[in-house]
Short mmCIF file of the C-alpha atoms (twelve columns), coordinates in Angstrom:
data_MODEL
# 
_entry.id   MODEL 
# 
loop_
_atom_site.group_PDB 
_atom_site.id 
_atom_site.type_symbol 
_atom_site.label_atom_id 
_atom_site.label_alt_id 
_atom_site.label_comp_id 
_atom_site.label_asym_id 
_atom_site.label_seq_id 
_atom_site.Cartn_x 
_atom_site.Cartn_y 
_atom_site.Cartn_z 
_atom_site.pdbx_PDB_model_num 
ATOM 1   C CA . UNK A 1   0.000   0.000  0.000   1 
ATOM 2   C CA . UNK A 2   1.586   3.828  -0.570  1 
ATOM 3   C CA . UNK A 3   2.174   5.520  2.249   1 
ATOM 4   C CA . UNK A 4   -0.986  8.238  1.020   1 
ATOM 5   C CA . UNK A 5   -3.256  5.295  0.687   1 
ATOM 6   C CA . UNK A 6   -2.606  4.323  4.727   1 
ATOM 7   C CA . UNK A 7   -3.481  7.901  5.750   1 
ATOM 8   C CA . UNK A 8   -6.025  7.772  3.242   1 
ATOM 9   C CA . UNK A 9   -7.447  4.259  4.864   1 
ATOM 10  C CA . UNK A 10  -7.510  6.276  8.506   1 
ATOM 11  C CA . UNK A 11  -9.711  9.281  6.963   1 
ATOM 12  C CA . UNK A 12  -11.914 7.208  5.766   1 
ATOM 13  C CA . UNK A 13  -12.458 5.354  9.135   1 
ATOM 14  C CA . UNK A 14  -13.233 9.398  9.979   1 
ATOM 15  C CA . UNK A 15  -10.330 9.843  12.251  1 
ATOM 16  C CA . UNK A 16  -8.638  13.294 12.059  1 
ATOM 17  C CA . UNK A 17  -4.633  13.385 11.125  1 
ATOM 18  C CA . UNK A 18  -2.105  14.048 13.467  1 
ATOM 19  C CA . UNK A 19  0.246   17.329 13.233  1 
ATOM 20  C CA . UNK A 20  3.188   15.025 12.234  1 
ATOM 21  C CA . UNK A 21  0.531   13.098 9.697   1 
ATOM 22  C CA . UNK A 22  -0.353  16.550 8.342   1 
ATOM 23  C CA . UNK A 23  3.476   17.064 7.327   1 
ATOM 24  C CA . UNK A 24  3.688   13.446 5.764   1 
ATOM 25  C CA . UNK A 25  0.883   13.706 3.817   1 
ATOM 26  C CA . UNK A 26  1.337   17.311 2.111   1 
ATOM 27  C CA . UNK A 27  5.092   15.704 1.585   1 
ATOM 28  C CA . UNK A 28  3.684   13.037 0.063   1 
ATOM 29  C CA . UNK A 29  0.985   15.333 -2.256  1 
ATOM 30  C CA . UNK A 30  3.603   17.832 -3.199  1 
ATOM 31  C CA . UNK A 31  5.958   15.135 -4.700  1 
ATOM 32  C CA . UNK A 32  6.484   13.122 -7.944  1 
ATOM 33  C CA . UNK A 33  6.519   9.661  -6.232  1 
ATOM 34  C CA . UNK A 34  2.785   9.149  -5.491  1 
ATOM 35  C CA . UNK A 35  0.599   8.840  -8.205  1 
ATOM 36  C CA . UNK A 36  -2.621  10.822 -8.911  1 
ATOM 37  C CA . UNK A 37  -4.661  8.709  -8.194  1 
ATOM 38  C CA . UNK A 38  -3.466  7.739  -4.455  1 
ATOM 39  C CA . UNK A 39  -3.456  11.721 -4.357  1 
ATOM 40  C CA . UNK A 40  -7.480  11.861 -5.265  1 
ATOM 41  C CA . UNK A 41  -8.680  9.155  -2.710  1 
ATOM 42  C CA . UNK A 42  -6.651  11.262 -0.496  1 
ATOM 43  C CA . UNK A 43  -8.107  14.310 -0.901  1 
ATOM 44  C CA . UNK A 44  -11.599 13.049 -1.483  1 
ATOM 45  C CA . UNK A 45  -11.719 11.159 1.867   1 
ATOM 46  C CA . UNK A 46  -9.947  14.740 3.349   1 
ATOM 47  C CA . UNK A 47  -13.147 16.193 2.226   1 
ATOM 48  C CA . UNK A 48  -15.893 13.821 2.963   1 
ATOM 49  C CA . UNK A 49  -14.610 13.947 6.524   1 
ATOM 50  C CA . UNK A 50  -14.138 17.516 7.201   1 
ATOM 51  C CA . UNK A 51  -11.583 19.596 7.718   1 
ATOM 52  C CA . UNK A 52  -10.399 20.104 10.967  1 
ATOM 53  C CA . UNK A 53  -9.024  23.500 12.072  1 
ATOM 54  C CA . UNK A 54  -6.072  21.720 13.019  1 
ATOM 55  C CA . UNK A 55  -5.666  19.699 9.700   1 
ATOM 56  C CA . UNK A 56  -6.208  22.908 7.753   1 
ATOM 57  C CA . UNK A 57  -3.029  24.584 9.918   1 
ATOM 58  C CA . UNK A 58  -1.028  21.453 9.572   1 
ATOM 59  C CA . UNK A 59  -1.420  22.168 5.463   1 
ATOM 60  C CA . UNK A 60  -1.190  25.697 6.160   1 
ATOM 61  C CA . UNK A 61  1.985   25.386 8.045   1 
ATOM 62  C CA . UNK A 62  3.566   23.077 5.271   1 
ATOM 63  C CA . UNK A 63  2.902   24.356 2.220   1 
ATOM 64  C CA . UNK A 64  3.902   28.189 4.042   1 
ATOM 65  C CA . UNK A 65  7.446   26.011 4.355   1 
ATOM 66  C CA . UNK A 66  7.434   25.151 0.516   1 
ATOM 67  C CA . UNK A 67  7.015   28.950 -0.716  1 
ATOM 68  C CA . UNK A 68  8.662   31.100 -2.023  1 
ATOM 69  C CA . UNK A 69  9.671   34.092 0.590   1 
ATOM 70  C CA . UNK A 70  9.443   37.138 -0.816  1 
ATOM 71  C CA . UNK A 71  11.361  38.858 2.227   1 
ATOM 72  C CA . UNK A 72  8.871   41.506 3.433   1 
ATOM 73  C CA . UNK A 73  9.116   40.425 6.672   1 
ATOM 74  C CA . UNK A 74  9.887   43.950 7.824   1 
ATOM 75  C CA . UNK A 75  6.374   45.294 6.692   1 
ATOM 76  C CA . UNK A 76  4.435   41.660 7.812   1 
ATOM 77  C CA . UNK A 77  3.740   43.117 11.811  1 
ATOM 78  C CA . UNK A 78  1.450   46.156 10.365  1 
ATOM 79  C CA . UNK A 79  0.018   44.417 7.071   1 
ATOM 80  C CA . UNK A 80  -3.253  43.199 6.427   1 
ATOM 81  C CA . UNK A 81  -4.918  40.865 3.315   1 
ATOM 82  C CA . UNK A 82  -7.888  40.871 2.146   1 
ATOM 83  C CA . UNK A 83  -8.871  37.701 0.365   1 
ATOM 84  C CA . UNK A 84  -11.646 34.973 -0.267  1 
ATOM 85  C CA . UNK A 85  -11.669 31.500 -0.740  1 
ATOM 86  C CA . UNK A 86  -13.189 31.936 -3.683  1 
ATOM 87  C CA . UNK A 87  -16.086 28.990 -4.988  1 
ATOM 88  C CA . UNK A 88  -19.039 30.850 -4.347  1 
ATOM 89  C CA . UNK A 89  -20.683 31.074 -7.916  1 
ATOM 90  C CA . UNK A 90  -22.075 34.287 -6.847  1 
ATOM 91  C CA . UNK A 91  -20.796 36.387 -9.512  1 
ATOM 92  C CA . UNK A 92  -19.951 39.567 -7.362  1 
ATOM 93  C CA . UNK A 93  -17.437 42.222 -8.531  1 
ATOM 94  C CA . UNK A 94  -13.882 42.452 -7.481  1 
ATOM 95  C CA . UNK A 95  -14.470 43.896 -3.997  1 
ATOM 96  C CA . UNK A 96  -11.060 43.321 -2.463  1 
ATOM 97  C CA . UNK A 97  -9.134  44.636 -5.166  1 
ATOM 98  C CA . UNK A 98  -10.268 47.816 -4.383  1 
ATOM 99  C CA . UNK A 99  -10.578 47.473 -0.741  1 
ATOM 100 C CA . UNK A 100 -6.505  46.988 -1.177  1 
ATOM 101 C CA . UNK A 101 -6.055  50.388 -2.911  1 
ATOM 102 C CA . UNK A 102 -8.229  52.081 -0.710  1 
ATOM 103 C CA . UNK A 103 -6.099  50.368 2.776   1 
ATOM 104 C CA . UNK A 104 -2.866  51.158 0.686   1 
ATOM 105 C CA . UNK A 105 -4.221  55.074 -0.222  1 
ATOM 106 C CA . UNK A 106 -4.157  55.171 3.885   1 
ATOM 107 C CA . UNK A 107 -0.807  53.980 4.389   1 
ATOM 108 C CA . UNK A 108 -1.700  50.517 5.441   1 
ATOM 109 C CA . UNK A 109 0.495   48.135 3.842   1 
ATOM 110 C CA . UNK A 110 -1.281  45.084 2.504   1 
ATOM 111 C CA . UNK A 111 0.118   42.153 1.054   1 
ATOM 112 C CA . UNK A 112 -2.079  40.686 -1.204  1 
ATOM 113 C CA . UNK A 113 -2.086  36.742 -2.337  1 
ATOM 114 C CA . UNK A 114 -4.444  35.505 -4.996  1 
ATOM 115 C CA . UNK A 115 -4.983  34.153 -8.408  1 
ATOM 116 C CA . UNK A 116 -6.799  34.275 -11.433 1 
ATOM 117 C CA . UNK A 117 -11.163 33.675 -11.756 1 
ATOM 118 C CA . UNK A 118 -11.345 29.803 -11.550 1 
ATOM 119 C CA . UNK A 119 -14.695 29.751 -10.598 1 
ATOM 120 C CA . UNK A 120 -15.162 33.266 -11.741 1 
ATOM 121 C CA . UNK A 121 -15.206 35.049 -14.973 1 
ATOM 122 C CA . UNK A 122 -12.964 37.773 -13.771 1 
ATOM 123 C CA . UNK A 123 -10.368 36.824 -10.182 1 
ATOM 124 C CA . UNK A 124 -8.186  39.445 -8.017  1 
ATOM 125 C CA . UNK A 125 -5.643  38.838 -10.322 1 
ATOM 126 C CA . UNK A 126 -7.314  39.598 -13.425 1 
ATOM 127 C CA . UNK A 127 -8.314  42.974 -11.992 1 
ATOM 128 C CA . UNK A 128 -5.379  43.797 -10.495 1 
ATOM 129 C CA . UNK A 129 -3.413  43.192 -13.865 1 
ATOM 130 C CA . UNK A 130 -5.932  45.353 -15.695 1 
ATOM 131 C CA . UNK A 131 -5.182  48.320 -13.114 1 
ATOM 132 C CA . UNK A 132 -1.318  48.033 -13.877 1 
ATOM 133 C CA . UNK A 133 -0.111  45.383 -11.586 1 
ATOM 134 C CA . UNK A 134 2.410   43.074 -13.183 1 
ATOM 135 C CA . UNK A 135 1.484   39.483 -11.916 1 
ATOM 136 C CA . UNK A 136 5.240   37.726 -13.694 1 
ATOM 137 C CA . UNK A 137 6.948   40.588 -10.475 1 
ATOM 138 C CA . UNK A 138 9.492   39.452 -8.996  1 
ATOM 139 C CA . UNK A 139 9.591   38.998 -5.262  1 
ATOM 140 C CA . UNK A 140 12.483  42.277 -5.398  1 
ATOM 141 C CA . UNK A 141 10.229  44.637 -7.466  1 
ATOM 142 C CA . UNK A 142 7.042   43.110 -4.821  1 
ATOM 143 C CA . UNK A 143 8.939   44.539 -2.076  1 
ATOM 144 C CA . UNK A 144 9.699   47.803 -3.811  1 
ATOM 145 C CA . UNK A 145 6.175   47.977 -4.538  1 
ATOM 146 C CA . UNK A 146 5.309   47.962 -0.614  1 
ATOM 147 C CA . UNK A 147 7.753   50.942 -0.032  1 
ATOM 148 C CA . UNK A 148 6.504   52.849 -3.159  1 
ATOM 149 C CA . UNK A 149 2.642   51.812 -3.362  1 
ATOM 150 C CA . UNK A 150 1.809   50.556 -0.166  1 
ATOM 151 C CA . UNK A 151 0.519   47.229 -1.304  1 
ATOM 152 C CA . UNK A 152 1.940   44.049 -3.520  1 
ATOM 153 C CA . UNK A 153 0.281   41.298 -5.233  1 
ATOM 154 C CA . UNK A 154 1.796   37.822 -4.602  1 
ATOM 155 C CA . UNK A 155 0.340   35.953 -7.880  1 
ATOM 156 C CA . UNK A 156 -0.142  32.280 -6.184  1 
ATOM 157 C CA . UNK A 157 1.518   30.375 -9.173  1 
ATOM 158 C CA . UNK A 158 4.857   32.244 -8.673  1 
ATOM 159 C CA . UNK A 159 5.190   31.619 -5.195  1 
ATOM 160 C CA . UNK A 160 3.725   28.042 -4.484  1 
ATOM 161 C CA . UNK A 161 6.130   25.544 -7.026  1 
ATOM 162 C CA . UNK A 162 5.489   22.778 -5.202  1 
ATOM 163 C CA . UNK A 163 1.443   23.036 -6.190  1 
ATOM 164 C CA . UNK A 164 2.797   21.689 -9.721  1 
ATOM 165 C CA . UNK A 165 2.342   18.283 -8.620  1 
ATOM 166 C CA . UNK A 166 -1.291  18.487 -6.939  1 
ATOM 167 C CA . UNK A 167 -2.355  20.770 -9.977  1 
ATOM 168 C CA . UNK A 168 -3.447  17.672 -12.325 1 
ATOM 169 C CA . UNK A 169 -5.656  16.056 -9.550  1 
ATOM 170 C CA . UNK A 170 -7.378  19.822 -8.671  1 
ATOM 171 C CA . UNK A 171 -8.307  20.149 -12.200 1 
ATOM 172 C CA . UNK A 172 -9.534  16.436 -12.015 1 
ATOM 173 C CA . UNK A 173 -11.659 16.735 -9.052  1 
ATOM 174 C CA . UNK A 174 -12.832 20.348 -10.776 1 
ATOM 175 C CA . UNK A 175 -13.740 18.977 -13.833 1 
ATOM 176 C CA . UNK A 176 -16.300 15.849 -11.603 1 
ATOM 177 C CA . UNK A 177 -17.498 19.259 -9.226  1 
ATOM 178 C CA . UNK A 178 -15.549 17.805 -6.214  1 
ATOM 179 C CA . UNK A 179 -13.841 20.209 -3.764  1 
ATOM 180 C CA . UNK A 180 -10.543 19.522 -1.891  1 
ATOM 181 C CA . UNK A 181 -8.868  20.894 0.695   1 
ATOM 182 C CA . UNK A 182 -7.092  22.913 -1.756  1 
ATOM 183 C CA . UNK A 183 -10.396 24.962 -2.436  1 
ATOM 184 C CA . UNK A 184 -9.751  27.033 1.103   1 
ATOM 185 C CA . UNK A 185 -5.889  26.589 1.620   1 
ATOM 186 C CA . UNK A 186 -5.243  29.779 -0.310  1 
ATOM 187 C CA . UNK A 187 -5.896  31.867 1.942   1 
ATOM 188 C CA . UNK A 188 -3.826  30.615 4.448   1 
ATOM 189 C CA . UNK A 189 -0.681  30.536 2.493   1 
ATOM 190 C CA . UNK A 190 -0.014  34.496 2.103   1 
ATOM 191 C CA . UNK A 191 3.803   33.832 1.260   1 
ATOM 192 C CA . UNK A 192 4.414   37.188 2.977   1 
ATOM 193 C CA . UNK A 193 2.602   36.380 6.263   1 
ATOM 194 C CA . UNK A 194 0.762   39.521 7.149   1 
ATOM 195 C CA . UNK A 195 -0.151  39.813 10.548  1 
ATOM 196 C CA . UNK A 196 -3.588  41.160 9.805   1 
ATOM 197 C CA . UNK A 197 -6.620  39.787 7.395   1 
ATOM 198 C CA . UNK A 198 -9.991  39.905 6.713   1 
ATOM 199 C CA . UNK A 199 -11.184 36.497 4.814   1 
ATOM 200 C CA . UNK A 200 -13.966 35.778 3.273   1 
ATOM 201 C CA . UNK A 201 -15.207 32.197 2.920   1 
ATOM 202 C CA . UNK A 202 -18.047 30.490 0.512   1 
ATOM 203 C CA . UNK A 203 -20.325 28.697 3.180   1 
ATOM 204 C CA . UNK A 204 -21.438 29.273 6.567   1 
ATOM 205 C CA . UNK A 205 -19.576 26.027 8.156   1 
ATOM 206 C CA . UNK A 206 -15.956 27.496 6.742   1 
ATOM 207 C CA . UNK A 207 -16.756 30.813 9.179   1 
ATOM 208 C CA . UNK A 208 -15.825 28.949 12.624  1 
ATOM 209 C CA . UNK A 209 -13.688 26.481 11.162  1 
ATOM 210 C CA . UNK A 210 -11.640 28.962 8.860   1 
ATOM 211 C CA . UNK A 211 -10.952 31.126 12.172  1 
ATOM 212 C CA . UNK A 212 -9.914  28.488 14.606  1 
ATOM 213 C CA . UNK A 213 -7.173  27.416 11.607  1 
ATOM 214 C CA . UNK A 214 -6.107  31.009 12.145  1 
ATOM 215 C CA . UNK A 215 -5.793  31.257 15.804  1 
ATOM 216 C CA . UNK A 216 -3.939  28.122 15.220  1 
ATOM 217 C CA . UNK A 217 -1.723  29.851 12.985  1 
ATOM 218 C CA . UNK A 218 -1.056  32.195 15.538  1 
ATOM 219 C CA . UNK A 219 -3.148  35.355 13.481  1 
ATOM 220 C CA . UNK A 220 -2.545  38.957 15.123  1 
ATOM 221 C CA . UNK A 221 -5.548  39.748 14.121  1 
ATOM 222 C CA . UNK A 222 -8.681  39.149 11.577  1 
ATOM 223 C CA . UNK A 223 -12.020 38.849 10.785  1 
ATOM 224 C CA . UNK A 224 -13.239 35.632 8.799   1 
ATOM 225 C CA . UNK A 225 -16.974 36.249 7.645   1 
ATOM 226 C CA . UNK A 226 -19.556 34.438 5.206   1 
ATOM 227 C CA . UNK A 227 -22.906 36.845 3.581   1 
ATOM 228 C CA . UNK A 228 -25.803 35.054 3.505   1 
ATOM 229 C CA . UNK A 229 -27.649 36.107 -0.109  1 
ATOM 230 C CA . UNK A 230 -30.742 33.619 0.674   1 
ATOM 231 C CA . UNK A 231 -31.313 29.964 2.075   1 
ATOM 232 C CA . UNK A 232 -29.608 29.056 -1.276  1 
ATOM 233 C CA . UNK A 233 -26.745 31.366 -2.197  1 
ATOM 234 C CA . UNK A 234 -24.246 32.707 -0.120  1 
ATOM 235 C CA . UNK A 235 -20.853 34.800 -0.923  1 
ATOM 236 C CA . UNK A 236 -17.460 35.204 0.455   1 
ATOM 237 C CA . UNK A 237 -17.689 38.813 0.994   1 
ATOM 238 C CA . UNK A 238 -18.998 41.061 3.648   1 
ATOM 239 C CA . UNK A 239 -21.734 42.987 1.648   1 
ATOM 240 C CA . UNK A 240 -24.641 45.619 2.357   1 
ATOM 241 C CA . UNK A 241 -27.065 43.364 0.587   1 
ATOM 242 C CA . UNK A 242 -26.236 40.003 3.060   1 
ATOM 243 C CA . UNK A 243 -26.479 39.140 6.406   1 
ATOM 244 C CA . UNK A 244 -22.864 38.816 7.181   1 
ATOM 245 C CA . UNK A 245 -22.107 36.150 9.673   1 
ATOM 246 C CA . UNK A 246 -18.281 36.766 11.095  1 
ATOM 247 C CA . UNK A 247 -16.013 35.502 13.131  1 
ATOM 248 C CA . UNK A 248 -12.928 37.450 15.224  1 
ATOM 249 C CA . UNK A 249 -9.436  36.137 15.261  1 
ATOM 250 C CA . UNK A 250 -6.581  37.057 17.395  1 
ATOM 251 C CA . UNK A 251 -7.034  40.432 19.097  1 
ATOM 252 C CA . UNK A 252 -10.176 40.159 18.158  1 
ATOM 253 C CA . UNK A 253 -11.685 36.219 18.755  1 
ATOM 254 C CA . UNK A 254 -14.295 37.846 20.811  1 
ATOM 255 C CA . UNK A 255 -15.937 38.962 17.970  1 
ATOM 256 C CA . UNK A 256 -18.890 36.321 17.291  1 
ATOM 257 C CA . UNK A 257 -21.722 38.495 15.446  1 
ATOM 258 C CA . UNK A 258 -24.385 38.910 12.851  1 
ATOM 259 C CA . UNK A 259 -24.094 41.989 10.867  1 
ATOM 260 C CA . UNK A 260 -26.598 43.326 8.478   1 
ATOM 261 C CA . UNK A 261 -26.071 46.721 6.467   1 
ATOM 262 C CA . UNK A 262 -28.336 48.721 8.955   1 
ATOM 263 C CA . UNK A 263 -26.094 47.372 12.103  1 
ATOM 264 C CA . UNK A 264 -23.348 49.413 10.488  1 
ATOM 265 C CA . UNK A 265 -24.976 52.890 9.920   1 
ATOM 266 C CA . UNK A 266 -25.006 51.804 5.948   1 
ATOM 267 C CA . UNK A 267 -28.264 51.295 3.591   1 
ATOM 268 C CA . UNK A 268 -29.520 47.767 2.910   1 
ATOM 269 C CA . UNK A 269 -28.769 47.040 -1.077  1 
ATOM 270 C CA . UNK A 270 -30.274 44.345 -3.938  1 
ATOM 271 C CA . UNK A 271 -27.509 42.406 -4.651  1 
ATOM 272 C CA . UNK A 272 -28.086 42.955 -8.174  1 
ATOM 273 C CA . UNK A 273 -26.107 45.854 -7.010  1 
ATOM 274 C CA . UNK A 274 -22.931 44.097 -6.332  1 
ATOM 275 C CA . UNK A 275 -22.912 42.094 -9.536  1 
ATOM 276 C CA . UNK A 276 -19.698 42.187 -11.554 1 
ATOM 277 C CA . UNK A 277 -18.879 40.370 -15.128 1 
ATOM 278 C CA . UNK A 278 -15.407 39.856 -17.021 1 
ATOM 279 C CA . UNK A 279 -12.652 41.427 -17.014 1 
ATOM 280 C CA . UNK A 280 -13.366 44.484 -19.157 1 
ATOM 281 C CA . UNK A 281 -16.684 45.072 -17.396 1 
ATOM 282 C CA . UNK A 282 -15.468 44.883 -14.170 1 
ATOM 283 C CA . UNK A 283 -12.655 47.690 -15.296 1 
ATOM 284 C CA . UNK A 284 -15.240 49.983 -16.416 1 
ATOM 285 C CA . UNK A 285 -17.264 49.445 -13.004 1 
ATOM 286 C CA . UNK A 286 -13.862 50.587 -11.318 1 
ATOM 287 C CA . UNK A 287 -13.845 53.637 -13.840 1 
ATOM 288 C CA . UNK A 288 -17.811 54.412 -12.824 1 
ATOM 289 C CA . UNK A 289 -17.127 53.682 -8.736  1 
ATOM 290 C CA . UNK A 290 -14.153 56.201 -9.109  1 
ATOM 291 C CA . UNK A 291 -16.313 58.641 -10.948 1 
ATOM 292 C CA . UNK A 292 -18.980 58.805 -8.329  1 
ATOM 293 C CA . UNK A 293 -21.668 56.532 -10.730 1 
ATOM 294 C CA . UNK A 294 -21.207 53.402 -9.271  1 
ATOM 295 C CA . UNK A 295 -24.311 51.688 -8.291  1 
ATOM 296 C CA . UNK A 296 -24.407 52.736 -4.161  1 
ATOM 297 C CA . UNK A 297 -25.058 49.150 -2.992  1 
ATOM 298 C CA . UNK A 298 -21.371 48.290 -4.159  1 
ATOM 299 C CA . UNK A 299 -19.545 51.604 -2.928  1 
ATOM 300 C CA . UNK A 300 -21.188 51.179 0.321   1 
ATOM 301 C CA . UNK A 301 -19.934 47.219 0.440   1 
ATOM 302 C CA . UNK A 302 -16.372 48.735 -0.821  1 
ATOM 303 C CA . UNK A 303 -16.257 51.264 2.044   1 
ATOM 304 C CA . UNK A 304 -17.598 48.535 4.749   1 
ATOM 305 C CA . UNK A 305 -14.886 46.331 3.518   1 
ATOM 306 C CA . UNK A 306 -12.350 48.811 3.715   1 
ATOM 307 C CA . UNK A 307 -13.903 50.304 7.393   1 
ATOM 308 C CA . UNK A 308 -13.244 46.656 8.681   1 
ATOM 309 C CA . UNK A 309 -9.547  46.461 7.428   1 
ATOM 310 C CA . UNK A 310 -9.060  49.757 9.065   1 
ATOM 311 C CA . UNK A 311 -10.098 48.195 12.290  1 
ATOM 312 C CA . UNK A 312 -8.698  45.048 11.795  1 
ATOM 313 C CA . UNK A 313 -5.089  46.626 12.003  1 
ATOM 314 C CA . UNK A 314 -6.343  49.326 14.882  1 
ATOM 315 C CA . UNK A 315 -6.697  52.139 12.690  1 
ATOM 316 C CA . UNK A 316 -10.021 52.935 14.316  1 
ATOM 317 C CA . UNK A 317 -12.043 51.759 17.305  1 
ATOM 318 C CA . UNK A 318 -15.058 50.948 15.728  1 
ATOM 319 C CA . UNK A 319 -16.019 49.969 12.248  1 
ATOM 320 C CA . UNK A 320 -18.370 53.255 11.874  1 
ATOM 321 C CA . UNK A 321 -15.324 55.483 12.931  1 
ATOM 322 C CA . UNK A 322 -13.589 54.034 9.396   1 
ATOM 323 C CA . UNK A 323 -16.810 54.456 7.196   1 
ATOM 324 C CA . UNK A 324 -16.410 58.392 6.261   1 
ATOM 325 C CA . UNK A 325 -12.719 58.269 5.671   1 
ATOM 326 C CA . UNK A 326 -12.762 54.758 3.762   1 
ATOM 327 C CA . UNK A 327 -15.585 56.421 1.566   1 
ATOM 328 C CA . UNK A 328 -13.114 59.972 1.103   1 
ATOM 329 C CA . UNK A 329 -10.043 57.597 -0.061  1 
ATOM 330 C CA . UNK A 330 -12.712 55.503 -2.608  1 
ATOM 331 C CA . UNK A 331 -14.006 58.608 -4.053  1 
ATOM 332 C CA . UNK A 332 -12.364 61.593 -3.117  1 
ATOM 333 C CA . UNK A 333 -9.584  60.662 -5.846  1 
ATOM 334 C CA . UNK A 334 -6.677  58.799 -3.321  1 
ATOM 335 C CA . UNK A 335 -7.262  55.719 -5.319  1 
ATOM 336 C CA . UNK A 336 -7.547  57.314 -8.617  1 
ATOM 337 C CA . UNK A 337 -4.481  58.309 -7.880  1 
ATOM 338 C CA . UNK A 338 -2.977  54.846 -6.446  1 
ATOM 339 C CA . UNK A 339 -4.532  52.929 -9.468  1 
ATOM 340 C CA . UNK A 340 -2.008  55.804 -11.603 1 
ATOM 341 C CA . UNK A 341 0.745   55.700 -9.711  1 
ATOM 342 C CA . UNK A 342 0.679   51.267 -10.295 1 
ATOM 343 C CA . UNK A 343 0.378   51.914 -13.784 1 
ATOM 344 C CA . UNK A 344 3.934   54.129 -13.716 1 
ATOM 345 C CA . UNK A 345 5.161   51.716 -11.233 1 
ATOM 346 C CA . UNK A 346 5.171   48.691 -13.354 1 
ATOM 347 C CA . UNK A 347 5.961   50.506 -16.470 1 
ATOM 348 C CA . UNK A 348 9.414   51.568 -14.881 1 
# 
């Protein structure tokens, strides 16, 4: 029997893996020497179990090991990232990828992991390279960028080579509808390790689970939430037109709340509102947000998001302190500004 197949056998008697079985078994997925199919049993039974918060660290942990650094450890203590797991089918717009310009217009630094739309027609990646962000950096111009611009993007292929040998069996399990393990690991994988994040996760059950992996991660601080859209649809985004369910992390575990747009002194939206489409619509819904025509369910769920990361890294007290001058940076021209300044950035 391969050695995946044994801790394959134990998952499938539903016992949960060990730390040290953890280690073994992303060794044993990120190498040549197991075969595909030992790899797929594996993470199928993973996933029919569950999860645990300590498995998902265990991955974390390892795969963090396998990255690439880009050595921006000196700006990790203050950053923040904002990032979802992705897998929701919702079809919203790009809201990270602006709440990252708006953070970076007020001089927090975030360090921003993600990838192109897998399950979406347009990811933070595709955005983010229409804006003027150059996804081939390298992990020298990345840390440039955080001096200069206040914010990098870490594209996930360039910083996770050991992925190249669980990519064939991801793209198998896609192709049959199947989730893995790999679905929610992203987030947890930041290669620069910011102290700070706010996540956002594609079902309810990821909420709690997704946060205790954190806190075993040993997360400063961060907010992992879920919005409802109805008893069928939910998104990984905090949003005006959801009932957010969230979960604190770190400085802020206590947090265990319910938050609907009214909650937060903001207007309750259709989420028709916060649709977005490809990549060249969703660049000429930044060009109508920036020009004060943006439909004012999404600018509100921009500035929420934005409000949060302020108070996520202790910019402000409360969420509503962060509302007006989240809303000044989106509009007021800071980020017109920060989406030019990319542009000359990566063209030097």
């Amino acid at each position: 029997m391969a050695a995946l197949d044994e801790l394959t056998s134990k998952l499938t008697a539903r016992h949960n893996l060990s730390a040290g079985e953890v280690q073994l078994a992303a060794t044993y997925l990120s190498s040549s020497s197991e075969s595909d199919e030992s790899k797929t049993g594996f993470l199928i039974a993973l996933a029919d179990k569950g999860e645990t918060p300590g498995e998902l660290a265990g991955f974390a942990t390892a795969f963090r090991a396998l990255a690439v650094n880009p050595g921006v450890e000196t700006y990790a203590a203050q950053a923040i990232d904002i990032v979802g797991t992705g897998g929701d089918h919702a079809g919203g717009f790009n809201i990270s990828s602006l709440v990252v310009l708006v953070l970076a217009s007020a001089g927090v630094p975030v360090m921003k992991h993600g990838n192109r739309g897998i399950t979406s027609k347009c990811g933070s990646a595709d955005l983010l390279a229409a804006l003027g962000v150059d996804l081939a950096a390298t992990p020298e111009k990345s840390r440039q960028a955080l001096g200069e611009l206040g914010y990098a993007f870490f594209f996930a292929p360039n910083y996770h080579p050991s992925f190249k040998h669980i990519a064939p069996v991801r793209k198998a399990l896609a192709a049959q509808g199947g989730r893995s393990v790999f679905n929610i690991l992203g987030p947890l994988i930041n290669p620069g390790r910011p102290a700070h994040i706010l996540l956002g996760v594609y079902s309810l059950p990821l909420v709690a689970r997704m946060a205790g992996a954190l806190e075993e991660l040993g997360q400063a601080a961060g907010l992992v939430g879920h919005g409802v859209i109805d008893t069928n649809a939910g998104i990984d985004e905090l949003t005006t037109a959801t009932v957010n369910h969230v979960h604190g992390v770190g400085r802020l575990r206590d947090l265990q709340a319910t938050w609907r747009a009214e909650d937060l002194g903001l207007t309750s939206a259709p989420f028709s509102e916060l649709r977005g489409g490809d990549v060249t619509a969703n660049l000429a819904m930044v060009h109508d947000i920036l020009a004060g025509r943006g439909p004012a369910g999404l600018v509100d769920t921009i500035v929420l998001n934005a409000a949060v990361g302020l108070h996520i890294v202790g910019r402000f007290s409360t969420i509503r302190d962060g509302l007006v001058p989240a809303r000044e940076l989106l509009l007021g021209g800071a980020v017109a500004r920060k989406i030019s300044a990319t542009r000359e950035f990566y063209r030097s």
